[in-house]
C-alpha positions in Angstrom: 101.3 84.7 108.3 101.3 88.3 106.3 97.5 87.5 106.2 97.4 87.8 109.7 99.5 90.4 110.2 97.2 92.5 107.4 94.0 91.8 109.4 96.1 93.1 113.0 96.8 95.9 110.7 93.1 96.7 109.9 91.8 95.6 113.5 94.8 98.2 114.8 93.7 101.4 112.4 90.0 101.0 113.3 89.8 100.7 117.2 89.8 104.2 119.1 92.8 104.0 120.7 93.9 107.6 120.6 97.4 106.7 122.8 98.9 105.2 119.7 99.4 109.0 118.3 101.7 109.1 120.9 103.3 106.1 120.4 106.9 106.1 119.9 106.7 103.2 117.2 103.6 105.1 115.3 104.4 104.6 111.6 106.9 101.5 112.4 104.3 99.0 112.2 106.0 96.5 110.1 109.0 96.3 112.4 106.9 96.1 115.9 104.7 93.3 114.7 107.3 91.5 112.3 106.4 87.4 111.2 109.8 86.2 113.1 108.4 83.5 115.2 109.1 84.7 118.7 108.1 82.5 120.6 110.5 79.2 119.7 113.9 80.0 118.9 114.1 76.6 117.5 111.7 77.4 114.6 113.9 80.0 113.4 117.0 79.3 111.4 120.6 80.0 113.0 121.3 82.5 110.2 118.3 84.4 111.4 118.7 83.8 115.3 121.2 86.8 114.9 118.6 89.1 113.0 115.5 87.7 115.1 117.6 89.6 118.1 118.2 92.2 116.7 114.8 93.1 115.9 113.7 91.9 119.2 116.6 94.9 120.9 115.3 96.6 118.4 111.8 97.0 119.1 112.7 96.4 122.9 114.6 100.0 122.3 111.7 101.8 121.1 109.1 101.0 123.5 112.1 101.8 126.3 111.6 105.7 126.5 107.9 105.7 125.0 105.4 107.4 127.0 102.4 105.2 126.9 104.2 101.4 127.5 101.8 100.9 129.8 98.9 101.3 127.4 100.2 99.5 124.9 101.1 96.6 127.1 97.4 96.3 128.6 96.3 97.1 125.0 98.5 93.8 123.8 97.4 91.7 126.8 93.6 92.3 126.4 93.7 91.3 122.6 95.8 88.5 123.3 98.8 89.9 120.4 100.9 86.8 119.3 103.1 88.9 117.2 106.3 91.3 117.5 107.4 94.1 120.7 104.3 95.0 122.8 104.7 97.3 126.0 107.9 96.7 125.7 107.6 93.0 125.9 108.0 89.9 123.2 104.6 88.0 123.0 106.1 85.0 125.6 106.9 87.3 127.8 103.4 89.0 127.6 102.2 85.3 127.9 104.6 84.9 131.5 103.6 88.4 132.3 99.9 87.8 132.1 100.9 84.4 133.8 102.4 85.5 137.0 99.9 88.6 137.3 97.1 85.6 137.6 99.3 83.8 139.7 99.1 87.0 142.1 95.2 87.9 141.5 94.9 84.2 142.9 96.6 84.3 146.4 
């Protein structure tokens, strides 16, 4: 797992994505894309349920007033990001979010 997150890191740092200056989590990397396993609650220990959520509110906060969301949300969604708060959003509800969007392209 803290492979992966190192080579999100790497990939992150070298596109040209100048909106993440702006960023409101720029410099709070290790919180936005942390290795709690989002996705299935069941995974994660009841002792850590608690903290999972509050990182989740957490990061949720952050992205709440930050002025480019909406970048970083179609950022997350066109690379697919499995891991922590993106646009505002945890990565199953990027997966619903990309989902329903379809859903809607389709009709």
């Amino acid at each position: 797992m803290q492979s992966a997150l190192r080579a999100l890191k790497r990939r992150l740092e070298s596109e040209d994505e100048k909106w993440r200056i702006k960023a409101a989590c720029s410099g709070s990397i290790d919180l936005m894309f942390t290795e709690f396993d989002f996705d299935d609650p069941q995974k994660v220990k009841p002792k850590r349920k608690r903290l999972r959520h509050e990182i989740e509110a957490l990061g949720k906060a952050v992205c709440s007033g930050c002025e480019v969301k909406k970048e970083c949300l179609d950022w997350a969604l066109r690379v697919n990001s499995e891991f922590g708060i993106a646009g505002g959003l945890t990565p199953q509800e990027r997966r619903n979010y990309k989902k329903s969007r379809h859903r809607n392209r389709s009709k």
